[in-house]
DSSP file (Angstrom, degrees, kcal/mol; ACC not computed):
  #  RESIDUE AA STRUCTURE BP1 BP2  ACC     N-H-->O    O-->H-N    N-H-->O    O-->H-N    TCO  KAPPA ALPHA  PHI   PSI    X-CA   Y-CA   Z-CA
    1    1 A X              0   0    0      0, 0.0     2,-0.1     0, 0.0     5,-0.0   0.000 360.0 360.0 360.0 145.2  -15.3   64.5   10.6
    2    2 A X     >  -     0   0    0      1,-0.1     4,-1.7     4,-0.0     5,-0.3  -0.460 360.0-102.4-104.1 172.2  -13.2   64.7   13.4
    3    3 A X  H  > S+     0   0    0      1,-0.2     4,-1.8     2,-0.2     3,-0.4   0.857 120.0  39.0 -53.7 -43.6   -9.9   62.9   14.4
    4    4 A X  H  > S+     0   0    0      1,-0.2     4,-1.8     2,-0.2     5,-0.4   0.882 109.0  58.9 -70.4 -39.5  -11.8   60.5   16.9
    5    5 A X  H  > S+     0   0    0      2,-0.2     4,-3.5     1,-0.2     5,-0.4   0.894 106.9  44.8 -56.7 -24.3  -14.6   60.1   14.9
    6    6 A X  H  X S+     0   0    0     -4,-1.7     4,-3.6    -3,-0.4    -1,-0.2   0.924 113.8  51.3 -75.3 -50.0  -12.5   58.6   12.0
    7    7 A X  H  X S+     0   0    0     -4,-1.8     4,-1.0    -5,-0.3    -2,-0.2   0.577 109.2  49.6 -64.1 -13.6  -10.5   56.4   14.5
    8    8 A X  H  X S+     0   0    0     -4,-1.8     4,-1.4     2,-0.1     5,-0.3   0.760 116.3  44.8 -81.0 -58.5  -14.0   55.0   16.1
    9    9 A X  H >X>S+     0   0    0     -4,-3.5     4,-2.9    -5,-0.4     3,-1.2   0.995 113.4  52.3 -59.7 -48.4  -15.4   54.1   12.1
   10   10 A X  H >X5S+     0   0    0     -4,-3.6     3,-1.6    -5,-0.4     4,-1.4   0.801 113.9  37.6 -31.9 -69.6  -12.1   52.7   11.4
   11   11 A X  H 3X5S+     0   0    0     -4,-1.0     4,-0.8     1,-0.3    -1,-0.3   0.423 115.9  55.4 -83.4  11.7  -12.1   50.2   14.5
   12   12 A X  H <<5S+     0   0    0     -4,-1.4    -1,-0.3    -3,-1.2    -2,-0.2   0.587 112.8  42.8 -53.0 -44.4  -15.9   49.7   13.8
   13   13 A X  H XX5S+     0   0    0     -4,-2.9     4,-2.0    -3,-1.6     3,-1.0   0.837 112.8  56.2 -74.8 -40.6  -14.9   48.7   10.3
   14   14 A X  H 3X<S+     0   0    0     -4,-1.4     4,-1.6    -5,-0.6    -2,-0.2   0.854 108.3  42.4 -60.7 -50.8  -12.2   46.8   11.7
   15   15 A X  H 3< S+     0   0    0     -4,-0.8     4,-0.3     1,-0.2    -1,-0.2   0.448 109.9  57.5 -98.9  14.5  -14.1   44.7   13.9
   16   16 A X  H <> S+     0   0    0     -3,-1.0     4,-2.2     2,-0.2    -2,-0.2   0.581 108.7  43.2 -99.6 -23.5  -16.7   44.1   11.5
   17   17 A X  H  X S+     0   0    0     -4,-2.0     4,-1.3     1,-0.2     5,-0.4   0.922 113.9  57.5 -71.4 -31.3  -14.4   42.6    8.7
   18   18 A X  H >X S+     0   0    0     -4,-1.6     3,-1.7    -5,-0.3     4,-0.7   0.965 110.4  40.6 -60.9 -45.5  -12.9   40.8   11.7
   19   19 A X  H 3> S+     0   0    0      1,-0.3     4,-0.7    -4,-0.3     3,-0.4   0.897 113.3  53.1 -81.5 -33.9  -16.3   39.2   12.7
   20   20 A X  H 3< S+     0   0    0     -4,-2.2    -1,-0.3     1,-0.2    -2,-0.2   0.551  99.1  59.2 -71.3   4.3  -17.2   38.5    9.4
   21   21 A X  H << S+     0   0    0     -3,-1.7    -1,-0.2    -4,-1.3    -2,-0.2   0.339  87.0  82.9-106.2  -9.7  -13.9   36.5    8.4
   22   22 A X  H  < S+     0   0    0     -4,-0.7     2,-0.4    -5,-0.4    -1,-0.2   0.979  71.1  86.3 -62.0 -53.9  -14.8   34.1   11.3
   23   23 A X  S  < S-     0   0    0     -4,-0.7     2,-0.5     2,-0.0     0, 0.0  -0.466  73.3-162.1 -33.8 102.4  -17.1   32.4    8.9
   24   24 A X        -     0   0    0     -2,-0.4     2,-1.6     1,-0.0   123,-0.1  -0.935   6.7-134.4 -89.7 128.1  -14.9   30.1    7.2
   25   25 A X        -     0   0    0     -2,-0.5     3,-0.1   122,-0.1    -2,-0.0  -0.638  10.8-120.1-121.5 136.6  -15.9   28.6    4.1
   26   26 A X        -     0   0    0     -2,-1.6   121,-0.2     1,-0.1     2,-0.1   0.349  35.6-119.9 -11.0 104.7  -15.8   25.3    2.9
   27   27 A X        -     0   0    0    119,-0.2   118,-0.3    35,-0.1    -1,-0.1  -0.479  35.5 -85.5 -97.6 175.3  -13.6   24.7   -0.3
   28   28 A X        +     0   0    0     34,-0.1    35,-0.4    -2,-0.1     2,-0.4   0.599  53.1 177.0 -44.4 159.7  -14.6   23.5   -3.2
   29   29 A X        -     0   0    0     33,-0.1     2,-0.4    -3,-0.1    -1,-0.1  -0.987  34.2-115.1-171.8 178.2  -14.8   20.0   -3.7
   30   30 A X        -     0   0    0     -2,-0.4     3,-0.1    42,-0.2    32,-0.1  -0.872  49.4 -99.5-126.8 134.6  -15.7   17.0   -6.0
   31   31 A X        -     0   0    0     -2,-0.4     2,-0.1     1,-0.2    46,-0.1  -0.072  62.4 -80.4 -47.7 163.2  -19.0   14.2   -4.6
   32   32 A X        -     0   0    0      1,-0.1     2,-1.0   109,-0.1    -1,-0.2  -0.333  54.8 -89.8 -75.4 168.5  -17.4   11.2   -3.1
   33   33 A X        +     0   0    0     -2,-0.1    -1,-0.1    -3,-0.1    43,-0.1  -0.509  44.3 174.0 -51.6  67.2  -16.1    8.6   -5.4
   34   34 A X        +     0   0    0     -2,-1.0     2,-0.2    39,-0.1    -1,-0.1   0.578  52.5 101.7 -85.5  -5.1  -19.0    5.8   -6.2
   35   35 A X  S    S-     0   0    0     40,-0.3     3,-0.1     1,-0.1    -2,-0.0  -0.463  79.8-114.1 -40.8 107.9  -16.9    4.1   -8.7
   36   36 A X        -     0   0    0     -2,-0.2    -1,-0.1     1,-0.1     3,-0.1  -0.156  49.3 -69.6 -88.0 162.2  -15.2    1.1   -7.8
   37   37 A X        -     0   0    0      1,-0.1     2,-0.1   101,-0.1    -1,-0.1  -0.036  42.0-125.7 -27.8 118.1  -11.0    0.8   -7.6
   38   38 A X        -     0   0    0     96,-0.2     5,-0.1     1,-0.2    -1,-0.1  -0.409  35.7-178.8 -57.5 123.0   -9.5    1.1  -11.3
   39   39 A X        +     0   0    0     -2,-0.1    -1,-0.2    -3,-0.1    -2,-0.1   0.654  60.5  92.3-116.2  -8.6   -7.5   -2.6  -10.4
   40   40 A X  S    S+     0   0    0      2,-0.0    92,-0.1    88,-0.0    -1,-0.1   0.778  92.4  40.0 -27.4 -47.6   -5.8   -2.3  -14.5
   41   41 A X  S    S-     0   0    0     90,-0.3     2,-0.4    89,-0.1    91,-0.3  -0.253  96.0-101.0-123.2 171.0   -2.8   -0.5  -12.8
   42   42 A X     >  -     0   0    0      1,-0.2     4,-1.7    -2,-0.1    94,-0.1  -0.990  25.6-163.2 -91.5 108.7   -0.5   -0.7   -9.4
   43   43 A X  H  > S+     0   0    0     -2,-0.4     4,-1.9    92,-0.2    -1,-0.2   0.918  92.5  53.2 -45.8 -57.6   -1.9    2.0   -7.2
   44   44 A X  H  > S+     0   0    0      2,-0.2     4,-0.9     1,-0.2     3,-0.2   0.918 113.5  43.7 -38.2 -50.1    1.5    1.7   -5.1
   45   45 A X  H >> S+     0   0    0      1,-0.3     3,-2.1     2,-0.2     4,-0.6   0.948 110.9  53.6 -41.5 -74.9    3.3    2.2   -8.4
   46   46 A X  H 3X S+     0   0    0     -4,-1.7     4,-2.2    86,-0.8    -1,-0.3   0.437  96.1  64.6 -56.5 -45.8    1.1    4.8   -9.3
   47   47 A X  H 3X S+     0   0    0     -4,-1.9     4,-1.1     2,-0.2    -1,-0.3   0.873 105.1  50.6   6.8 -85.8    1.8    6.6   -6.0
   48   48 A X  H XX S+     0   0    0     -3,-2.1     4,-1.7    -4,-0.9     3,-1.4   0.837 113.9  38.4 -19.9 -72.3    5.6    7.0   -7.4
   49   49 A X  H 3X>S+     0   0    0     -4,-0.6     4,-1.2     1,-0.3     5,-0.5   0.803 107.7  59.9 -94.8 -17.0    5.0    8.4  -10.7
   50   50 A X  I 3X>S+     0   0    0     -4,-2.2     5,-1.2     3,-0.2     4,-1.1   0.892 112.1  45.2 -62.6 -20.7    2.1   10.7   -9.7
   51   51 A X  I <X>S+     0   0    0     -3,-1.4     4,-1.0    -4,-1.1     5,-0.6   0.985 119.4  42.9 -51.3 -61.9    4.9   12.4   -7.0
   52   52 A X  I  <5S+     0   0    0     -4,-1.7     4,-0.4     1,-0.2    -2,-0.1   0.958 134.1  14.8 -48.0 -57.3    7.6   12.4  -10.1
   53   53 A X  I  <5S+     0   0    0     -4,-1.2    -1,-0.2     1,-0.2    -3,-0.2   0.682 138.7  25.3-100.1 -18.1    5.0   13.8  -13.3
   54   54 A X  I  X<S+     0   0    0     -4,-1.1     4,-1.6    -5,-0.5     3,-0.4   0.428  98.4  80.4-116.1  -2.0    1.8   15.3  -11.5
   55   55 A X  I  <<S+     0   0    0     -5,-1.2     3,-0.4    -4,-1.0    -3,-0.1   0.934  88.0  58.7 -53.8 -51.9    2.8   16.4   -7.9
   56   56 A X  T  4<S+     0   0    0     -5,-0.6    11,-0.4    -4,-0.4    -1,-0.2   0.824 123.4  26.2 -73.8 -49.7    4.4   19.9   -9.1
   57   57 A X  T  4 S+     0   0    0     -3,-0.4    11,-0.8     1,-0.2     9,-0.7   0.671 116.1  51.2 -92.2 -19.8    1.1   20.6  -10.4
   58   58 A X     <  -     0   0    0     -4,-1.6     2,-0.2    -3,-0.4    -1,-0.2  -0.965  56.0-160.4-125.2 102.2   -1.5   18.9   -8.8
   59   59 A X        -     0   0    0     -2,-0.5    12,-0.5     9,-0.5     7,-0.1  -0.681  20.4-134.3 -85.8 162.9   -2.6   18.5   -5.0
   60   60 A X  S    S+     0   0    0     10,-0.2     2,-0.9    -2,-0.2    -1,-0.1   0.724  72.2  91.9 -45.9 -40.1   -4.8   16.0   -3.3
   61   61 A X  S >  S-     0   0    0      3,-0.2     3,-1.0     1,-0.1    -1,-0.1  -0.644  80.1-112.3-118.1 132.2   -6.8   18.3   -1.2
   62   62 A X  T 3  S+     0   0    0     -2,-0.9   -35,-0.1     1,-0.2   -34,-0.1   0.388 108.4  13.0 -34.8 150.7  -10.0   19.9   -1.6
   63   63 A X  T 3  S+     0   0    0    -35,-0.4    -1,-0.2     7,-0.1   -35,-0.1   0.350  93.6 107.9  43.7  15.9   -9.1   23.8   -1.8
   64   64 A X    <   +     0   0    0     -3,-1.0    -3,-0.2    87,-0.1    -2,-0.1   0.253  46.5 163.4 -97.2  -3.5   -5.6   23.1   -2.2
   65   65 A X        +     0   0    0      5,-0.2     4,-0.2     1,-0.1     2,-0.2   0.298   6.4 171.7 -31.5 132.8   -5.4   24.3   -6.7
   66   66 A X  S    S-     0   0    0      2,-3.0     2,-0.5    -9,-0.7    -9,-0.1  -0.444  72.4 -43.0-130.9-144.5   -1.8   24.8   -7.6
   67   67 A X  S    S+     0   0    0    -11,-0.4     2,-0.3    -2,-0.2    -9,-0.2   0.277 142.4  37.9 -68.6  33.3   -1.3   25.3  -11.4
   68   68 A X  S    S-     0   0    0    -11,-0.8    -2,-3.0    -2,-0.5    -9,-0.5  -0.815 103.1 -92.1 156.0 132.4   -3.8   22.5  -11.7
   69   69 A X        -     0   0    0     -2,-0.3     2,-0.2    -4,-0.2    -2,-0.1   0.018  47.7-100.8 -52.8 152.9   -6.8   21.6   -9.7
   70   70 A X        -     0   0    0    -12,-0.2   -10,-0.2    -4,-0.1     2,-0.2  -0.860  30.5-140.7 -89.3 144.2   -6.4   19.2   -6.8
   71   71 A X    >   +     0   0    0    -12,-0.5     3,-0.6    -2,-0.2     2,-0.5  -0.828  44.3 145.2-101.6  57.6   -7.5   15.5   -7.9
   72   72 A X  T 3  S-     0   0    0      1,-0.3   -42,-0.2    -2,-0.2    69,-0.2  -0.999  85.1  -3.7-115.2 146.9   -9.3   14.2   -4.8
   73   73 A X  T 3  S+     0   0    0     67,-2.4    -1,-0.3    -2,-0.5     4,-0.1   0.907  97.4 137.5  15.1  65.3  -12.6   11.7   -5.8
   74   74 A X    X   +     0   0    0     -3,-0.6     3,-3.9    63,-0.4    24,-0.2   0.871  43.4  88.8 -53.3 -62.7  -11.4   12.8   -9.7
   75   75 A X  T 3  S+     0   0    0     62,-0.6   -40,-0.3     1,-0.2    24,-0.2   0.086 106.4   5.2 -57.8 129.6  -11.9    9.4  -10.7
   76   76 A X  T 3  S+     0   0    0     22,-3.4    -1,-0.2     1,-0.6    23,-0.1  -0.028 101.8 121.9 117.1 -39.8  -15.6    9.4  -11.7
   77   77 A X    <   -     0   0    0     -3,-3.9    21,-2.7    21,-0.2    -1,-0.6  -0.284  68.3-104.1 -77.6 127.1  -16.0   13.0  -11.2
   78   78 A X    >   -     0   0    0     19,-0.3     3,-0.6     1,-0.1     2,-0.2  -0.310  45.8-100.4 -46.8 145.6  -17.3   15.5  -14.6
   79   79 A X  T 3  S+     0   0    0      1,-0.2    16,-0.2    12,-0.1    17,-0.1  -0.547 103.0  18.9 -62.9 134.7  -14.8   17.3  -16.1
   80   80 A X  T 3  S+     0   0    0     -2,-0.2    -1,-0.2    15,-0.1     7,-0.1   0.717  80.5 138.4  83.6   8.5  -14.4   21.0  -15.2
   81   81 A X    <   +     0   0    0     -3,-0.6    -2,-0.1     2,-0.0   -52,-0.1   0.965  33.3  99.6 -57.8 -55.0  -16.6   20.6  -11.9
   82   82 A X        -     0   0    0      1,-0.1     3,-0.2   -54,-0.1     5,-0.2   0.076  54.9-158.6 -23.9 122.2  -14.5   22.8   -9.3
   83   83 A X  S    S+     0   0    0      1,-0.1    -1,-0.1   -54,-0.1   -56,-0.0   0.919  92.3  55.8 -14.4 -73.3  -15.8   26.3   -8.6
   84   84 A X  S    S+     0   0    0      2,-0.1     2,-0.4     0, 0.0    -1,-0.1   0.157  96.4  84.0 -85.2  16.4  -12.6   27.6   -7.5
   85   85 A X        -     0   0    0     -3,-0.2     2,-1.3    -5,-0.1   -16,-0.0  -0.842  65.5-144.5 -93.3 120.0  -10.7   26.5  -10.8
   86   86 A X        -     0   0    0     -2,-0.4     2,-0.3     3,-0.0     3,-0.1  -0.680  35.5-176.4-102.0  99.5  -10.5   28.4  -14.2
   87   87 A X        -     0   0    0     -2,-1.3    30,-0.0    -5,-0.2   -19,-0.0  -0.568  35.2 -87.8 -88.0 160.4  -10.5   25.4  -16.6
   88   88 A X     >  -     0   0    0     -2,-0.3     4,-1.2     1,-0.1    -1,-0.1  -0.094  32.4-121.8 -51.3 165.5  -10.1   25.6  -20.1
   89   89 A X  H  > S+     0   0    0      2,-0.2     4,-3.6    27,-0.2     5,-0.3   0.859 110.3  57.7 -94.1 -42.8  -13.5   26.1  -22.2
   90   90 A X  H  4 S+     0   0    0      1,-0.2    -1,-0.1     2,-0.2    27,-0.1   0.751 111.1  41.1 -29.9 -33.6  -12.8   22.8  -24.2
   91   91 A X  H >4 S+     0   0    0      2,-0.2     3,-1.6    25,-0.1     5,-0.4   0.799 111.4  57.2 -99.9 -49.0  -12.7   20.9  -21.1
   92   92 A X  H >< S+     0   0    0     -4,-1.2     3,-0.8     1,-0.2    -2,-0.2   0.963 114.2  39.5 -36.9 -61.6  -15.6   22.8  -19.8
   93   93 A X  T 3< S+     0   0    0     -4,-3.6    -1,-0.2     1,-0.2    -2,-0.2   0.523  92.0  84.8 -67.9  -4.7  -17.5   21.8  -22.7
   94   94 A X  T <  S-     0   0    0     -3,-1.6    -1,-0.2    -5,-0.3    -2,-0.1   0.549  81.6-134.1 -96.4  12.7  -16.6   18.3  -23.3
   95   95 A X    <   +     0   0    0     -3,-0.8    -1,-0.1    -4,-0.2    -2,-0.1   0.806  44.9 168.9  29.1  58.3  -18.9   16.7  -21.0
   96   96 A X        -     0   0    0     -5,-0.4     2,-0.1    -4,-0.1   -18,-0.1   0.160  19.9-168.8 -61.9-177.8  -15.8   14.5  -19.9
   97   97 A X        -     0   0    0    -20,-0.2     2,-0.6   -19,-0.2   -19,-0.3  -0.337  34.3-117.8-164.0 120.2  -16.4   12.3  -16.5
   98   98 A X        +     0   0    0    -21,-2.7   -22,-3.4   -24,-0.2     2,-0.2  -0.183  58.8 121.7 -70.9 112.9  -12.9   11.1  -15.5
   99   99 A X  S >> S-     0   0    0     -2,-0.6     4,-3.4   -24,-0.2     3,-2.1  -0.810  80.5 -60.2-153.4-153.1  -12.3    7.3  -15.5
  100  100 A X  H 3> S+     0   0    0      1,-0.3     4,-1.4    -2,-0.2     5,-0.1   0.871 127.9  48.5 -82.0 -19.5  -10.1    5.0  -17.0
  101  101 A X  H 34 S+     0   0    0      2,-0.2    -1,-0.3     1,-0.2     4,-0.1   0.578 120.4  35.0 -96.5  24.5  -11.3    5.9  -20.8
  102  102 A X  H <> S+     0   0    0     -3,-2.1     4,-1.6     2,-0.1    -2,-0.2   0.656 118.2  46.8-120.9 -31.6  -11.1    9.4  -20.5
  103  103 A X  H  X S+     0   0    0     -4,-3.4     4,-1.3     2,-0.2    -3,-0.2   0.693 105.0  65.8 -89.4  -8.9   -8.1    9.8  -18.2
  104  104 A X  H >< S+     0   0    0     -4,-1.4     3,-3.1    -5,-0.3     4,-0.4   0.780 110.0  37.0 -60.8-110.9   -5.9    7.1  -20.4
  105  105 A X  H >> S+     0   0    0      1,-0.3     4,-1.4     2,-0.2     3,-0.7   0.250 117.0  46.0 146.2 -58.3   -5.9    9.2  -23.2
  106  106 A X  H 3< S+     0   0    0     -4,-1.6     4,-0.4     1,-0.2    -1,-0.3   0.713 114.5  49.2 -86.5 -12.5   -5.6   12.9  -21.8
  107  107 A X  T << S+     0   0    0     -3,-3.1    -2,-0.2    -4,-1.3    -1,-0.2   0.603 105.3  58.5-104.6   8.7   -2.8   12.0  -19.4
  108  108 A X  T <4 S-     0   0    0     -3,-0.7    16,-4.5    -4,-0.4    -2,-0.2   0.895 138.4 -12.2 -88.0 -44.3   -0.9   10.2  -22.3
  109  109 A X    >X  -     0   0    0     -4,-1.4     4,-1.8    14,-0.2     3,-1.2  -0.773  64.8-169.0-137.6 134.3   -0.9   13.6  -24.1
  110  110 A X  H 3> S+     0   0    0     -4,-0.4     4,-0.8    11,-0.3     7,-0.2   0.832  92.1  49.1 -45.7 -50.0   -3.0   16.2  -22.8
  111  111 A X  H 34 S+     0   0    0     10,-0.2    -1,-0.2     1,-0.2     6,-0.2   0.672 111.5  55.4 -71.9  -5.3   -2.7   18.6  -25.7
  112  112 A X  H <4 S+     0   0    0     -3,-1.2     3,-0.3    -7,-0.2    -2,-0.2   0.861 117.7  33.7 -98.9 -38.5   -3.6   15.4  -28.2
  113  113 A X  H  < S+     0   0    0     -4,-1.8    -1,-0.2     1,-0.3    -2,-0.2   0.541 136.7  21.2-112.3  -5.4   -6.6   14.7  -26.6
  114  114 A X    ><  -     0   0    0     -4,-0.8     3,-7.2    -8,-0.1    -1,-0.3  -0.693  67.5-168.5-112.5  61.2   -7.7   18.4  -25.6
  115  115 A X  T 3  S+     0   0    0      1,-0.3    -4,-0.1    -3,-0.3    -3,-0.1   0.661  90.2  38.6 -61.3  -5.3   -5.9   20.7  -27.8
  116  116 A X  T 3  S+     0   0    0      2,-0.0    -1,-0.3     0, 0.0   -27,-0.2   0.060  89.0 136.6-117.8  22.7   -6.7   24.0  -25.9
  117  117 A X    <   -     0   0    0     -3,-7.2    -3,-0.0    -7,-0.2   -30,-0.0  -0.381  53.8-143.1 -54.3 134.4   -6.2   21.8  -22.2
  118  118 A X  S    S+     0   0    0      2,-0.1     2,-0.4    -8,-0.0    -1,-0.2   0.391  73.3 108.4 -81.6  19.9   -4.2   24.0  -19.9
  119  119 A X        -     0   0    0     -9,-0.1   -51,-0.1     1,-0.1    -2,-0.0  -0.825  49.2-175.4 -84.8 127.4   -2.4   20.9  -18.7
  120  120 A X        +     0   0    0     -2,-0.4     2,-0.4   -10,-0.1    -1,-0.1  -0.275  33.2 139.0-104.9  44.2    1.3   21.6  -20.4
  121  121 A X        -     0   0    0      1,-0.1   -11,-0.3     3,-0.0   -10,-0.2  -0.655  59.9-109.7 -87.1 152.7    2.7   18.0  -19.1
  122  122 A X        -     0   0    0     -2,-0.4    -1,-0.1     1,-0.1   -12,-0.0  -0.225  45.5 -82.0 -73.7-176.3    4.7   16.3  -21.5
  123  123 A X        -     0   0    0      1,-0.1     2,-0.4   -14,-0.1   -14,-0.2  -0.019  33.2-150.2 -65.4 162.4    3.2   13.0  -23.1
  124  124 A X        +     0   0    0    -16,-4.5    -1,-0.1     1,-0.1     6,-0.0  -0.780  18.3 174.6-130.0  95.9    3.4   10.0  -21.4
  125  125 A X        +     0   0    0     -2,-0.4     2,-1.1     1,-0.1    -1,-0.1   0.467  45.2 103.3 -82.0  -3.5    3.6    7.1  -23.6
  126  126 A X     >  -     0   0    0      1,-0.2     4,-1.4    -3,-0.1    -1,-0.1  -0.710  54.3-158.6 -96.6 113.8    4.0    4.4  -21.5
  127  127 A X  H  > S+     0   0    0     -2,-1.1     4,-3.7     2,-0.2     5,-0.4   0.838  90.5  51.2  -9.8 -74.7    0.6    2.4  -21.1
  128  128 A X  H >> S+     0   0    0      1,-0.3     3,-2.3     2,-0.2     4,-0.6   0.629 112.0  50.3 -39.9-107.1    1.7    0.6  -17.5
  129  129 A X  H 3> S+     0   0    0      1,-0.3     4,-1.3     2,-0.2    -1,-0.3   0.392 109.3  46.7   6.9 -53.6    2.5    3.8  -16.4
  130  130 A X  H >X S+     0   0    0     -4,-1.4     3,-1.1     1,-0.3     4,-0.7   0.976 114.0  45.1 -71.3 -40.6   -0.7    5.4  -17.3
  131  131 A X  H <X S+     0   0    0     -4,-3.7     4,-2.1    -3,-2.3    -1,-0.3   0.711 110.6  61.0 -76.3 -14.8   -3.2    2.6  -15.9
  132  132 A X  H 3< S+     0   0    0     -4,-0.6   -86,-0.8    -5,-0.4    -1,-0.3   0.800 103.7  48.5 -82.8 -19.3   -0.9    2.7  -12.8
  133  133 A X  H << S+     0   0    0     -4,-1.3     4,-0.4    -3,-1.1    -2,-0.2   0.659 105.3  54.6 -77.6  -9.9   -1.8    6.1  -12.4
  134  134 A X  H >X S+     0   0    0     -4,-0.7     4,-2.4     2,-0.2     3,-1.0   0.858 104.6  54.0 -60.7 -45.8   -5.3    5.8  -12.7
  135  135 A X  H 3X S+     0   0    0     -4,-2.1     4,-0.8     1,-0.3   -92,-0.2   0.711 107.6  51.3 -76.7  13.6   -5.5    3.4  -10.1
  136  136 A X  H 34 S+     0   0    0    -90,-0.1     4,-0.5     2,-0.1    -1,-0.3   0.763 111.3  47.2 -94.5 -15.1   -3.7    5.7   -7.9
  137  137 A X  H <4 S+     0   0    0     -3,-1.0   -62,-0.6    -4,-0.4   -63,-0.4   0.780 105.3  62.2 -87.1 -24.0   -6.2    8.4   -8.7
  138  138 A X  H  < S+     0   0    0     -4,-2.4    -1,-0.2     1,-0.2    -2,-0.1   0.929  99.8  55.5 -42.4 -51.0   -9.1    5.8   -8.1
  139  139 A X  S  < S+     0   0    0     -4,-0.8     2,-1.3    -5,-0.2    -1,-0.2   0.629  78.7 102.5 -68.6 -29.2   -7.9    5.5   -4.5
  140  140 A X        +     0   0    0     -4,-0.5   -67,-2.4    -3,-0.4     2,-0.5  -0.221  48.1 143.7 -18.2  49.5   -8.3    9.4   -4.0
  141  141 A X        +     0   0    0     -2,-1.3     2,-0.3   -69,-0.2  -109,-0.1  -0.926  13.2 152.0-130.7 121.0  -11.5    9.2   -2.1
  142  142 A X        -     0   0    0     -2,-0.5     3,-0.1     1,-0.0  -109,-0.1  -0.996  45.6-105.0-143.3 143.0  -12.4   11.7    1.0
  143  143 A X        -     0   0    0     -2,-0.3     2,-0.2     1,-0.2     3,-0.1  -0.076  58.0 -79.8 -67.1-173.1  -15.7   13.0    2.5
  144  144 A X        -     0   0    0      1,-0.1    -1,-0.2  -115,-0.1  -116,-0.1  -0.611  58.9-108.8-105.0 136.0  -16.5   16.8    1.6
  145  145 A X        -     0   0    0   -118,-0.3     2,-0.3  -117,-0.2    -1,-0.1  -0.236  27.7-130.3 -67.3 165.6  -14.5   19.1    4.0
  146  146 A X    >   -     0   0    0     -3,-0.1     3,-3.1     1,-0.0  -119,-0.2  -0.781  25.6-101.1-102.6 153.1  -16.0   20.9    6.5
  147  147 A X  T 3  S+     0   0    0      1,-0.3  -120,-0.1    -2,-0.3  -122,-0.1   0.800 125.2  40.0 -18.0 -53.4  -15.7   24.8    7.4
  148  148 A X  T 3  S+     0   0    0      2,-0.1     2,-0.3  -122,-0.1    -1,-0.3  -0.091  83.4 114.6-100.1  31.1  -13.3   23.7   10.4
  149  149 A X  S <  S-     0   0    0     -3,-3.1     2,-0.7     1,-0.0     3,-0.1  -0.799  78.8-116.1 -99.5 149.5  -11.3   20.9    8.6
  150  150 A X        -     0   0    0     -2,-0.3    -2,-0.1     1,-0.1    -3,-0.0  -0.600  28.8-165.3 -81.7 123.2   -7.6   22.2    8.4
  151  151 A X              0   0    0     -2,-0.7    -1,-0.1     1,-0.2   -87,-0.1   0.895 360.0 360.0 -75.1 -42.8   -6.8   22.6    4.1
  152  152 A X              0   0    0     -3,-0.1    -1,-0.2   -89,-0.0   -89,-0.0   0.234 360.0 360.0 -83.1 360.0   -3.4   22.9    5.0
């Protein structure tokens, strides 16, 4: 094959990944939220201590997985739904759907209540706390992104 000929498939190749990477596709994401506001807890509160004890791990927005899935419409949501997630198989299997008597319990400790969960946080024993973080995770509620909504 000759020198031009390589340098014509190259930019031929070139401008076919390019055209195909225009396609953007959507990530992954959780049905909206049909569930009404967990009102047990202080959302505001809840705010607080989700920065402090889940932030580092956990984002809000759909396609956004840091060492944890992002939580936007969790509450309500099966366990293990994401695609773009590698959950644990426990969790996979445990036909979970997160609300206040399933997330009390795994976010007080996670290994206690999942023993092969990959969430490593430590325990959280205080009750207030916990129901104030549900109802901040109630509030979590957004429509399913689109191709051109900005992730970022």
């Amino acid at each position: 094959m000759s020198l031009i000929n390589r340098y014509q498939m190259s930019s031929l190749l070139a401008a076919v990944l390019l055209l195909t990477a225009c396609e953007k596709t959507p990530p992954d994401h959780r049905a909206p939220v049909t569930l009404p506001l967990y009102t047990d807890g202080d959302a505001d509160n809840g705010s607080i201590i989700y920065k402090d004890a889940c932030g580092q791990c956990h984002q809000r927005n759909a396609g956004l997985n840091k060492k944890g899935p992002q939580l936007m419409n969790i509450y309500g949501a099966p366990a293990a739904e994401l695609k773009d997630y590698t959950y644990s198989k426990g969790l996979e299997d445990s036909g979970w759907v997160w609300d206040a008597e399933t997330l009390d319990p795994y976010i007080a400790d996670a290994q206690k209540a999942m023993p092969d969960s990959k969430m490593l946080s430590d325990p959280m024993p205080d009750a207030k706390e916990r129901a104030d973080i549900i109802a901040y995770l109630s509030t979590l509620r957004a429509a399913a992104p689109t191709a051109t909504d900005d992730i970022n």
